[in-house]
N, C-alpha and C positions, 0 to 999 in steps of 0.2 A: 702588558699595559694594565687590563684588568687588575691583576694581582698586585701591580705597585699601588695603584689607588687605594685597593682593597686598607694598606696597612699606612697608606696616607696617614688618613683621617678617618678611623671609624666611626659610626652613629649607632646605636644602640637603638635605631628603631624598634624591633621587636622586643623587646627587653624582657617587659611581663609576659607576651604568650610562650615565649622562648624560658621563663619562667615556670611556668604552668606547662612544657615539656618535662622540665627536669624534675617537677615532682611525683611525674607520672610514672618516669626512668626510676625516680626513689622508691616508689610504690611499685615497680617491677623487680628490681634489686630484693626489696622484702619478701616477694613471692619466691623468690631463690633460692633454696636449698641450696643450689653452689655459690651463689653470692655472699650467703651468712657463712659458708664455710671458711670460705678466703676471709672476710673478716677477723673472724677468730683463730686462723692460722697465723695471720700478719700483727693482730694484734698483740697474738702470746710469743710471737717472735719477736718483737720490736715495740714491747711497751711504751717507751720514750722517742723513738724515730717517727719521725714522719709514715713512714709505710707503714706503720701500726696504729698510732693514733688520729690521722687522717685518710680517710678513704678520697677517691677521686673526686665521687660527689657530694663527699660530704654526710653529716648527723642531719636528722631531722629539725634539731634545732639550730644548725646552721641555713639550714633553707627558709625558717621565720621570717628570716633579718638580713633580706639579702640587697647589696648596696650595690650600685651603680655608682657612686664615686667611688669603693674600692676598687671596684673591676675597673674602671679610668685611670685608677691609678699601677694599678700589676700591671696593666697595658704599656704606660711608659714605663714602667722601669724595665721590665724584661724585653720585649717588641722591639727590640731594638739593633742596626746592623752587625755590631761588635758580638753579638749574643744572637745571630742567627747565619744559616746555610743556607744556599741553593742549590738542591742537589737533583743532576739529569745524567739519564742515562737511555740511549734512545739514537735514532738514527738522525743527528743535526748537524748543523756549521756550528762546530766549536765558536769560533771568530764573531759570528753573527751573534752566538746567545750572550757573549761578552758585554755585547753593544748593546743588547736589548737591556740586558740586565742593568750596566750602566744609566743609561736612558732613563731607564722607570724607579731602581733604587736607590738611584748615587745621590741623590738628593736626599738622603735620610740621615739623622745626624746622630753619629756615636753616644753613647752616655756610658758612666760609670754603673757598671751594674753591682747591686747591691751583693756583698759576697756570704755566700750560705756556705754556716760550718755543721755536718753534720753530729746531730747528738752521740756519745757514744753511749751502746749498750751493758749494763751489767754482766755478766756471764749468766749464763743460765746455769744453774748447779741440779736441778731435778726437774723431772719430767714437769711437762706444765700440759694438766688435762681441760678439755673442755669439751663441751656437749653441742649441739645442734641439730633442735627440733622440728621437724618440720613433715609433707607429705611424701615428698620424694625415698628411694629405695634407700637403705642402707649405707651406707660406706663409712674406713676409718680412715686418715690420711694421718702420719707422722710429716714434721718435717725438722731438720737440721737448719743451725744457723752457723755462717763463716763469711771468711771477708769476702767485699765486691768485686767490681770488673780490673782488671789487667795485676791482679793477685795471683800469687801463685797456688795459695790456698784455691782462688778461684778454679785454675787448669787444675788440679788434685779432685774437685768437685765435679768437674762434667765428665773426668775418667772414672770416679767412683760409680757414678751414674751409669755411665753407659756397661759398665763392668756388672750393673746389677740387672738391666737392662736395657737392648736394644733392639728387642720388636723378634731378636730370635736365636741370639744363642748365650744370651748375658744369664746371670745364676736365679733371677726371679723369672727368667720366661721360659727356664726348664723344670726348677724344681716348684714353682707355683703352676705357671699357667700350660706349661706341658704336663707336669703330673696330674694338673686337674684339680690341687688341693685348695684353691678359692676358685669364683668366680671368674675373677678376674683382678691382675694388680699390674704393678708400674711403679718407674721410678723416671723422676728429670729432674734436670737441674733450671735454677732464675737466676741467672744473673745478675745483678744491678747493680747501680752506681757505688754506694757508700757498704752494702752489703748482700751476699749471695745466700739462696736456701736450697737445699735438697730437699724435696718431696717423695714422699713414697704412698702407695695408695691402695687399697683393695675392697675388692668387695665378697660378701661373705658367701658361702652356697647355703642351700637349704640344712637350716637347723645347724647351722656356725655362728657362732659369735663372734664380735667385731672383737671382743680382746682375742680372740683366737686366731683372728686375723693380721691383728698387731702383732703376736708374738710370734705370726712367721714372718713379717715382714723383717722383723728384726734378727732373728735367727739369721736371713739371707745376709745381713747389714754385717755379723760376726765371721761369714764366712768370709768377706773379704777382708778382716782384720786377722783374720789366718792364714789367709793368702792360699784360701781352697776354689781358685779358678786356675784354669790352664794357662800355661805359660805365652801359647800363641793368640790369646786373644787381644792383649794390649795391641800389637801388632793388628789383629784381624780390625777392629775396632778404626784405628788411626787410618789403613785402607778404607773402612767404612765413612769415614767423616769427610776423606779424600774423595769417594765416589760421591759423596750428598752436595758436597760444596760443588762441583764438576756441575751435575744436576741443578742446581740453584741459580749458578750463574748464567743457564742459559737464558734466566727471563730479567729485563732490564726493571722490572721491579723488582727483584730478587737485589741486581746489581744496586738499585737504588737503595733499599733499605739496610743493606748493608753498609752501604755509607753515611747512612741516618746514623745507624748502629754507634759509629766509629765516632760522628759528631758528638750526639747526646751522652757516650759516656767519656769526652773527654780523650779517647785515645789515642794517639797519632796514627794515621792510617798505614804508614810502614808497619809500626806496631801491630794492629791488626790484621793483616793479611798473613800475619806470621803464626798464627792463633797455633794452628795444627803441628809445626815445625816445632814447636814448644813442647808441645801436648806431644812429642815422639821421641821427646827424650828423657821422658820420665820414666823411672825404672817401676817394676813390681814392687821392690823394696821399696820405693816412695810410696806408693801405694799404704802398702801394710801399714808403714808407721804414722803414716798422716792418717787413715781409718783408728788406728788404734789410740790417737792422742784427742782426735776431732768427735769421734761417735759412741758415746757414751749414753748415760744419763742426761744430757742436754738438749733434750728435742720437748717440740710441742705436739701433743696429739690433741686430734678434733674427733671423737664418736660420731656419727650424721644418724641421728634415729628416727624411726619413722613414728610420727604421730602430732599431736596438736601443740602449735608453739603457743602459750597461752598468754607469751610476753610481745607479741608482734607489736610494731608500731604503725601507726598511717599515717603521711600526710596527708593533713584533709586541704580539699579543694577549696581553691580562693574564688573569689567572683571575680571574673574574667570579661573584659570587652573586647569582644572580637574588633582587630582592628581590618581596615581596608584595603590590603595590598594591590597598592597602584600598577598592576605591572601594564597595564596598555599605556603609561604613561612612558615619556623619555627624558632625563638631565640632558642639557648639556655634553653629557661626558660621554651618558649612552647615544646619542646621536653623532657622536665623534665617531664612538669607537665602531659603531656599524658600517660608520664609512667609510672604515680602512679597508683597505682593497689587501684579503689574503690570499696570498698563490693557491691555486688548483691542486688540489688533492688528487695523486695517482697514486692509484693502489696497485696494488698486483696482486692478482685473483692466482689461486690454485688450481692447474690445469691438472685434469683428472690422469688425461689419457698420458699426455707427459712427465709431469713431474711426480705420479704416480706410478710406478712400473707393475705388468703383472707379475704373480712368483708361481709354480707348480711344483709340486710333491709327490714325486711317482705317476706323472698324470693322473691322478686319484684328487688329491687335496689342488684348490686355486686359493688364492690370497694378493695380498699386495703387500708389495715392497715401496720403502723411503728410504734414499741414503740420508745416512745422519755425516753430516758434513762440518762439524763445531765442534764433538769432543769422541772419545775413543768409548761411548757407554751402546748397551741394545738395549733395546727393547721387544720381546716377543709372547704374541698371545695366537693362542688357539679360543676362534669363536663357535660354538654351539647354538644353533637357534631355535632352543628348548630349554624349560626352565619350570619351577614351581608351577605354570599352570597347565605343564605333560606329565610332570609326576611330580607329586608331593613328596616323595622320598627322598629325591635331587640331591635339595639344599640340607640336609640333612649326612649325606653319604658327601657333599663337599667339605663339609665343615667338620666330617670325621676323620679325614685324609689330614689334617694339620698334627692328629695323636696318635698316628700310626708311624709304625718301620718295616723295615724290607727282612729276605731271609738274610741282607749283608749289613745292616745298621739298626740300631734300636731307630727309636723314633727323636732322643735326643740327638744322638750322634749324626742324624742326617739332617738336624737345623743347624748342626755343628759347620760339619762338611759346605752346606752353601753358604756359611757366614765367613768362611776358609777362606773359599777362591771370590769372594765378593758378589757372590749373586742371592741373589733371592729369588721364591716363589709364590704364588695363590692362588688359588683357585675363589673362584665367586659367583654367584650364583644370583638373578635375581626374577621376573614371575615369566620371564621367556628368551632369558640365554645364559648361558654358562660362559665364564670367560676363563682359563687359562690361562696363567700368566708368569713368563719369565724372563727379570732382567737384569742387567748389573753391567760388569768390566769386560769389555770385547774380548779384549786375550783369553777368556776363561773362557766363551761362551759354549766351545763345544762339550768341556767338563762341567758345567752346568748345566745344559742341553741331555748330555749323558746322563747324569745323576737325575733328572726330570725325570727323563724318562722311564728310569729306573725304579721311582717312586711311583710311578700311575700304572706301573705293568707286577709292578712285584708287592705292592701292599701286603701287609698280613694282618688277619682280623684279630683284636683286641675284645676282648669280654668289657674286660673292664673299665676301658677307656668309655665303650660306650654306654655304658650305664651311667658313667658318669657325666656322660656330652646329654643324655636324656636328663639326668634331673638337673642339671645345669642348666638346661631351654626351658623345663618348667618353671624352673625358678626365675629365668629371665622376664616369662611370661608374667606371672607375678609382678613381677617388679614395674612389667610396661603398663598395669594397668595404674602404677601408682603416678606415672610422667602424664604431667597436663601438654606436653608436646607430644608422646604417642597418642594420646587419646584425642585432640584432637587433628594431627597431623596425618596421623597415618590411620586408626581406628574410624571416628567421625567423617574424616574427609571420603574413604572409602565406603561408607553406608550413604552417604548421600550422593555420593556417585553412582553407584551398583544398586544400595541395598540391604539386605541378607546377608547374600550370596556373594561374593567380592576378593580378587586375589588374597585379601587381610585377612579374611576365614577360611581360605583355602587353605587347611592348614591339616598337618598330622594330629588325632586324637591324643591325650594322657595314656589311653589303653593301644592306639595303635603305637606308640613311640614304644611303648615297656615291651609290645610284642617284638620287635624291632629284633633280627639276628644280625651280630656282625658279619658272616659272610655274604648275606642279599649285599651289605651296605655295600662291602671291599670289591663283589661281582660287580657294580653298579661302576663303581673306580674305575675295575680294569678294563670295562667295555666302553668308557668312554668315545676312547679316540676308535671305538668301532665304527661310530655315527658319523652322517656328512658334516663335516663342518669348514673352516677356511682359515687360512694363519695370515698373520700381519707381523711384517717386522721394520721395525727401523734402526740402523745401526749402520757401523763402519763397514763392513763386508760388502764385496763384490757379488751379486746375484746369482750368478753359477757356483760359486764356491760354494753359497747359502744352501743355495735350491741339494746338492751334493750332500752337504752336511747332515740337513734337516733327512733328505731321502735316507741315509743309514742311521740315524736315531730315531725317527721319530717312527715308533712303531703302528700299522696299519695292515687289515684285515686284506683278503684278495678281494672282496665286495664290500665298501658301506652301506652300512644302515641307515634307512629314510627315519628324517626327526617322526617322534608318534606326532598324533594330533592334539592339539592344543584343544584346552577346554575353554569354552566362550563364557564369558560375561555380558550381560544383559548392560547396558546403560539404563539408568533410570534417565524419562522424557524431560522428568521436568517441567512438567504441563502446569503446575501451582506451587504457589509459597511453601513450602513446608520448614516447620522450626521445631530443630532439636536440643536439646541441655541436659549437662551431666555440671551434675554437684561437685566443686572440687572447692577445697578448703587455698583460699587467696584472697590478695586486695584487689586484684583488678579483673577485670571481663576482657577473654579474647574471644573473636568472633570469627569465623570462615565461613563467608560464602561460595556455593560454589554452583555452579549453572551450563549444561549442557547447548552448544553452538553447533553451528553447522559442520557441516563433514569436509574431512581437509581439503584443502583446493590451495597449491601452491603456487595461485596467482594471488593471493592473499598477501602472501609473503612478505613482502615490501611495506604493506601498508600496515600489516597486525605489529611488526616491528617498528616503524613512527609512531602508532597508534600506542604502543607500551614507551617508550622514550616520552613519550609527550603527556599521557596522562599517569601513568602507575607508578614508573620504574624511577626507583631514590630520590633524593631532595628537593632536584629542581623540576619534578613530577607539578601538576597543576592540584593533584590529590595532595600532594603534601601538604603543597604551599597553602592551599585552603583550609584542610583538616586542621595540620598543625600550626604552622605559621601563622595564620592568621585568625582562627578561631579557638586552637588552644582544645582542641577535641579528644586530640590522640597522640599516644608517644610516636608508636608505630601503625603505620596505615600504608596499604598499596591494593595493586589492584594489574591484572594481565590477563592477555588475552591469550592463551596458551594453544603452541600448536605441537599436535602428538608426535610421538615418538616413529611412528607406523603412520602410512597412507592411509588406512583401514580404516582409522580410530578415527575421531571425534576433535572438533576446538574445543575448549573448555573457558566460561569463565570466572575466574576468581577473585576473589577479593579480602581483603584481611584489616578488622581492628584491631587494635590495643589500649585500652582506658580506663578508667577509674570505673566501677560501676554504677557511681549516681551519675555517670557524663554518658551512659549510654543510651537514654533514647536521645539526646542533641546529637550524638556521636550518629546515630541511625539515621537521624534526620538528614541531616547534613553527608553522608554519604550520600543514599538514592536522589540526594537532591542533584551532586557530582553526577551521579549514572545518568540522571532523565534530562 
């Protein structure tokens, strides 16, 4: 009901402060280092298309002159039901939303919509370079240009992709990011309507240059026009797409937006559910000669360099009248609709003791079990309740276990081997637990279970690998001081918390990482699963099989070891204002406050969560509507009242601007006015 009125008859009340949003969005866009990136990718891929020469929101000088009878007008022509879906997916009476739907939109009346032919592009004949200046770290991105969605050039494109990478056994994520030789790089595909691009990306390590970084990316790009991958990964790959859709579809947004998908570009949904069935009949040889006819000379590269853009633009700020948003007031319409009488919500709560089972492991390890009951995938983790602030070393000897192999696999051939039989693995690390994690295709689990194991008992230490994981964290170091979201997310937010002293400086020295021997790291590996810890699994298996399985793989000492002691962090009281600022080259001021509350108490519970729904949490927040909506103060503004992770810990609470910076002291005002 809501929603049919909504498209009734719109009213453009807010118009200008909703205005005075999107210059603010415009003015955070420029702050972007990745937002001028994708410009200048789209641009030099699609000079005359729309996705090149129009951005979402637009030039600056499109926001001068902005018209309220255009927008009245794009409104009818497109808003219209011949040119629109309703798409659910969710536990309802099919029958019923029919009638609903009828009811509230059948009165809406067809129109001829105006028919868009897309531009066609030139060919690109050579490279087309471009630069962008800015604060942020380094990076090169190449990208390729080919036809759009339900193309067969299209399916040629996302197997190239995944063929150069797929997070673990494709040719860029052995011979870059396993050999260590950038930073970090990647490859995906974008599909779209009228035209598709391949992106390829990296970043450089210390004392690399970004052409040096292109010219591996595209080294990787040659191997596949030679057709120097293995024969079974096309295969391994198409299982892999089969396992993510499996995975996808268990969430009805997942389901929904896939049928957004299927709307917006036009494809008949029989068509699209075939995507993959397509994608499995493509040979290697397809492969080769569509690389070798399509990846040439024809790409756009973007350089990202660090330093001052000296070309920036701003929108400057209009004089704004805050308007008065009525909400205690009621139409007509809203006093209707409050007095529809809606059925009682019953929910069904998670019964711990029940629909959680316990598991044991040798009577040594406890954990829990959940059958997975929807599709034939697992999920299993081993939990550690220890972490960067019992040893600093940790996260360091986790993150070294990714560039290692055993006395029976290098270290590629065992990202090989779980990308085989469909599973994956991680380990991760954060300031007080280690998580273990492995999951993928039920048939396989106990050959991935196996091969796990394998890896965390038989490591073998690498020289070189970790020299290279050590300047690779320095360098990354580096790089976080250059992000105005580490520094104030995780840097800032931590000194105003703590301090000094704060898990974010808990950190390994320049001189203790160089001291650093790969066997302490690999001893640290193999002793893991020495320590107490507990597994979680969900999956199709019967629990005695489990418990069986797991008791002959998963290897375990005749005694565990008690977690060491965690090193404490001080909170700061917070007894007075304190204000800090770092200099960073932008148009706009973001701000975080953050404020030390009482000690958890989970009678709270109820009311800190209405208390976030009502005033912080997204649009229809009381913070928004005021901030933005109706005074035009701030793009982004919220505000929660957070409860810890641990009993132990502390409420916290926070708050967060985003504005122009001549709008920040109204922007200040006008918050504490919200708080008091």
């Amino acid at each position: 009901t809501l929603e049919g009125e909504r498209f009734r008859k719109p009213v453009l009340r807010l118009f200008h402060t909703e205005l005075e949003a999107v210059y603010e969005e415009k003015n955070r866009s420029l702050d972007s280092d990745g937002s001028k990136m994708w410009e200048s990718i789209f641009s030099g891929l699609w000079p005359t298309h729309q996705y090149g020469t129009q951005t979402t929101i637009g030039t600056v000088e499109h926001l001068k002159n902005p018209s309220m009878k255009e927008i009245n007008k794009y409104y009818q022509n497109y808003y219209v039901p011949n040119n629109m879906a309703i798409i659910m997916s969710g536990d309802f009476d099919p029958d019923q939303a029919i009638r609903l739907i009828d009811a509230n939109f059948g009165k809406m009346e067809p129109k001829k919509v105006p028919m868009y032919i897309a531009p066609v592009e030139a060919p690109i004949l050579k490279p087309v370079v471009k630069e962008v200046i800015g604060p942020d770290a380094e990076k090169v991105t190449i990208a390729f240009r080919n036809r759009g969605m339900g193309s067969k050039e299209a399916d040629l494109v996302t197997l190239i992709s995944k063929i150069l990478f797929n997070d673990r056994a494709g040719i860029i994520d052995l011979n870059l990011n396993q050999s260590q030789k950038v930073l970090s790089a990647y490859s995906y595909e974008m599909i779209l309507n009228d035209y598709s691009a391949h992106i390829l990306s990296g970043e450089p390590k210390q004392g690399q240059s970004l052409e040096e970084v292109k010219d591996l990316l595209l080294e990787q790009v040659e191997k596949v026009k030679k057709g120097e991958f293995p024969d079974w990964l096309l295969a391994a790959i198409i299982n892999d797409l089969k396992l993510e859709q499996i995975k996808m579809l268990e969430s009805n947004y997942k389901r929904a937006d896939q049928m957004v998908s299927s709307f917006v570009s036009n494809i008949p949904w029989s068509e699209y559910v075939t995507e993959i069935e397509r994608l499995a009949f493509i040979t290697k040889e397809d492969i080769v000669a569509f690389a070798n006819s399509q990846y040439n000379d024809n790409y756009v590269v973007v350089y990202k360099r660090t330093g001052t853009d000296k070309n920036i633009e701003k929108v400057t700020k209009p004089q704004i009248t805050p308007i008065k948003v009525n909400s205690e007031e009621e139409s007509p319409f809203v006093a209707s609709l409050l007095k529809t009488e809606a059925p009682e919500i019953k929910p069904v709560f998670l019964d711990y003791k029940n629909d959680i089972k316990p598991l044991s492991v040798q009577k040594k390890i406890n954990g829990s079990y959940l059958k997975n009951t929807e599709n034939q995938t697992f999920n299993l983790y081993y939990i550690f309740d220890m972490g960067n602030n019992h040893n600093k070393k940790i996260g360091l000897a986790v993150d070294y276990l990714q560039y290692l192999g055993t006395s029976k696999y290098t270290p590629a051939q065992i990202q090989e081997e779980f990308f085989k039989i469909g599973c994956s693995f991680g380990v991760f690390n954060s300031d007080d637990q280690i998580y273990v994690n492995l999951k993928g295709l039920d048939e396989n689990f106990e050959a991935g279970l196996q091969l796990f194991e394998h890896l965390l008992a038989d490591a073998q230490p690498n020289k070189e690998a970790l020299e290279n994981l050590v300047s690779d964290m320095l360098k990354s170091r580096e790089d976080a001081k250059l992000s105005k979201r580490a520094i104030l997310w995780s840097a800032m937010n931590n000194f105003g918390i703590y301090g000094d002293k704060s898990p974010f400086t808990n950190i390994l020295s320049e001189t203790e990482l160089k001291s650093l021997k790969p066997e302490e790291l690999v001893d640290m590996i193999k002793g893991l699963t020495s320590y107490k810890h507990k597994i979680l699994y969900y999956g199709p298996q019967e629990i005695k099989p489990l418990e069986k399985t797991l008791a002959k793989h998963h290897q375990l000492p005749k005694k565990l070891k008690d977690i060491p002691k965690e090193l404490d962090f001080i909170y700061l009281p917070n007894k007075e204002t304190k204000v800090y600022v770092v200099d960073y080259d932008m148009q706009q001021a973001e701000i975080l406050m953050v404020s030390k509350a009482d000690a958890y108490d989970k009678k709270q519970t109820p009311i800190t969560t209405l208390f976030n729904e009502y005033f912080g949490s997204g649009m229809s927040s009381i913070l928004f509507q005021e901030m933005r909506e109706s005074r035009a103060l701030a793009y982004s503004v919220f505000a929660s009242y957070s409860t810890p992770a641990k009993k132990e810990k502390p409420h916290y609470v926070t708050a967060y601007i985003g504005t122009q910076v001549d709008k920040l002291p109204e922007a200040m005002k006008g918050m504490f006015e919200m708080f008091n």
